[in-house]
Every structure is written in structure tokens, then in C-alpha cells.
N, C-alpha and C positions, 0 to 999 in steps of 0.2 A: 455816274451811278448806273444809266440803264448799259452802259457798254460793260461795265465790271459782272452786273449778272447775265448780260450773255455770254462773258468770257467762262464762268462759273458756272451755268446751263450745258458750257461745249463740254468744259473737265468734267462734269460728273455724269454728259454722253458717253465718253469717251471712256471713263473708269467703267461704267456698266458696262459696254462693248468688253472692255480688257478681260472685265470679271465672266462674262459668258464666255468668250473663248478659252479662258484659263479653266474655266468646268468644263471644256469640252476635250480640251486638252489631257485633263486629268483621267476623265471617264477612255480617254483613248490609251493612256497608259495602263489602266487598271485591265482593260482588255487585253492587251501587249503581257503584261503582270501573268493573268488567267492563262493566256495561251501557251507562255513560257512553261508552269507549271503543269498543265495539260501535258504539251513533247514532252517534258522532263519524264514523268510519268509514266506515257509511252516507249520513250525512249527507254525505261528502268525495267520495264514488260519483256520490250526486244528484248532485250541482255538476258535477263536471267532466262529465258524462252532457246536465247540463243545458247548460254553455256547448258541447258540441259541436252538440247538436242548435240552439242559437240560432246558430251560427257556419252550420251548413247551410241554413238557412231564410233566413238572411241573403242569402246565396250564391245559392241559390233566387232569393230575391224581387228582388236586383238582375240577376240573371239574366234575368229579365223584363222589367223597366225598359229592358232593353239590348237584347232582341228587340221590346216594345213600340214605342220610342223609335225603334228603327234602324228598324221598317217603318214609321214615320208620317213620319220626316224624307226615307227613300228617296221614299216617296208624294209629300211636298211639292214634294220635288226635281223629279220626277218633274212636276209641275203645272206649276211655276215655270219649266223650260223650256220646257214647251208655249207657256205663255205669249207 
């Protein structure tokens, strides 16, 4: 009898051990969980941060094309009636 409750002392050490690591466990996944959604987050900032800034650059760089273009074709025009 007194060996059965030390057997039964040790399992229900051993289940409390199990049971603290397993909330520790948890509590470390729900961080892992937060931080995941955190990058996400960040990551969803970048992007749209990033297509605005390529959307302006865009914007930009054909914006040139159309001042570049318009004063080389006025120029030619320009020749081509001298002509």
C-alpha cells in the first residue's frame, strides 16, 4: 500500500510538471501567434507603401517621356517645316 502511493505521489508530480510545461508551451505559441500577425501586418504596410511609391515613380518616369518626347517631336516639327 505505502509503495502504490508513492507510485501515485510520483504520477501526479509528474502530470503537474507535464501540465506547467504544457502552459508554457502554449503561452509560447500565442507569442509566436502575436508576432506572426504583427509581420503580417507589417508586411501588408510595406506593400501597399510600396505599390504607392511605384505607382508615383511611374507617374514620374512617363511624365518625362511626355516632356522629353513632346520637345523633341515640337523640335522636329519645327525642322520639318523649315524645310
Amino acid at each position: 500500500m505505502d509503495n502504490l502511493e508513492k507510485r501515485i505521489d510520483s504520477i501526479e508530480k509528474i502530470i503537474q510538471k507535464m501540465g506547467i510545461e504544457i502552459e508554457a508551451i502554449r503561452a509560447d505559441v500565442r507569442l509566436i501567434a502575436e508576432g506572426h500577425v504583427m509581420l503580417n501586418e507589417k508586411f501588408t504596410r510595406f506593400e501597399s507603401e510600396y505599390i504607392r511609391h511605384a505607382a508615383e515613380m511611374r507617374h514620374d518616369v512617363l511624365n518625362l517621356y511626355r516632356i522629353t518626347y513632346g520637345e523633341l517631336e515640337r523640335r522636329v516639327k519645327a525642322l520639318e517645316t523649315v524645310k
